[in-house]
ZAMARGU-4260 file (C-alpha; in steps of 0.2 Angstrom, whole numbers, plus 5000, padded with zeros to 4 digits):
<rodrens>
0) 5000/5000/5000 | 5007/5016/4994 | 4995/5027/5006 | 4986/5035/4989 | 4971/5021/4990
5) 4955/5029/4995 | 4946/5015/4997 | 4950/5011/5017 | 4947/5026/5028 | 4956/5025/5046
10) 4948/5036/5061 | 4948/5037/5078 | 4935/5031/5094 | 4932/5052/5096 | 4929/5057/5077
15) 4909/5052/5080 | 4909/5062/5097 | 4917/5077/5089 | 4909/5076/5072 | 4891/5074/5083
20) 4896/5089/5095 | 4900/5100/5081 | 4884/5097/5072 | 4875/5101/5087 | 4886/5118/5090
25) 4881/5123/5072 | 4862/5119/5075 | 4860/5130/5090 | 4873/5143/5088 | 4863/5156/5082
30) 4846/5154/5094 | 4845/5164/5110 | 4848/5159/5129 | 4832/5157/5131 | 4828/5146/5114
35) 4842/5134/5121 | 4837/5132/5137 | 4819/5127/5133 | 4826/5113/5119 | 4840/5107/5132
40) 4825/5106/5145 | 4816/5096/5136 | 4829/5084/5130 | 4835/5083/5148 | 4815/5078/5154
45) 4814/5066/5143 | 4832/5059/5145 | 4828/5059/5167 | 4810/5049/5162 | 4816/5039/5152
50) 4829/5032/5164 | 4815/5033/5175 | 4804/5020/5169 | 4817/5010/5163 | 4821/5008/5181
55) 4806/5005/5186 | 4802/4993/5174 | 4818/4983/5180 | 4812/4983/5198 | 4794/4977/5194
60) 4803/4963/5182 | 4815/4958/5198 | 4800/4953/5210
</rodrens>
């Protein structure tokens, strides 16, 4: 391999995390405080119920 083949592609474990950070950085960069605070909010309440019931779920499965 002479390192001119485009056919294989190497990356690294952080270029989804990055890639994925970025694209969100570009989607809310131009909204206000308040905007970013209300979509974070709701990613956040659905985040905390969602690990909610899923706990609770596991419990009621244990007994």
């Amino acid at each position: 391999m002479d390192g001119t083949d485009t056919e294989q592609i190497l990356a690294s474990k952080w270029d989804i995390p990055f890639a994925l950070f970025a694209m969100i950085r570009v989607l809310f960069g131009d909204l206000p405080i308040w905007a970013k605070a209300v979509v974070f909010g709701l990613i956040g309440s659905v985040g905390v119920w969602t690990a909610f019931s899923w706990l609770r779920g596991r419990r009621s499965r244990v007994r």
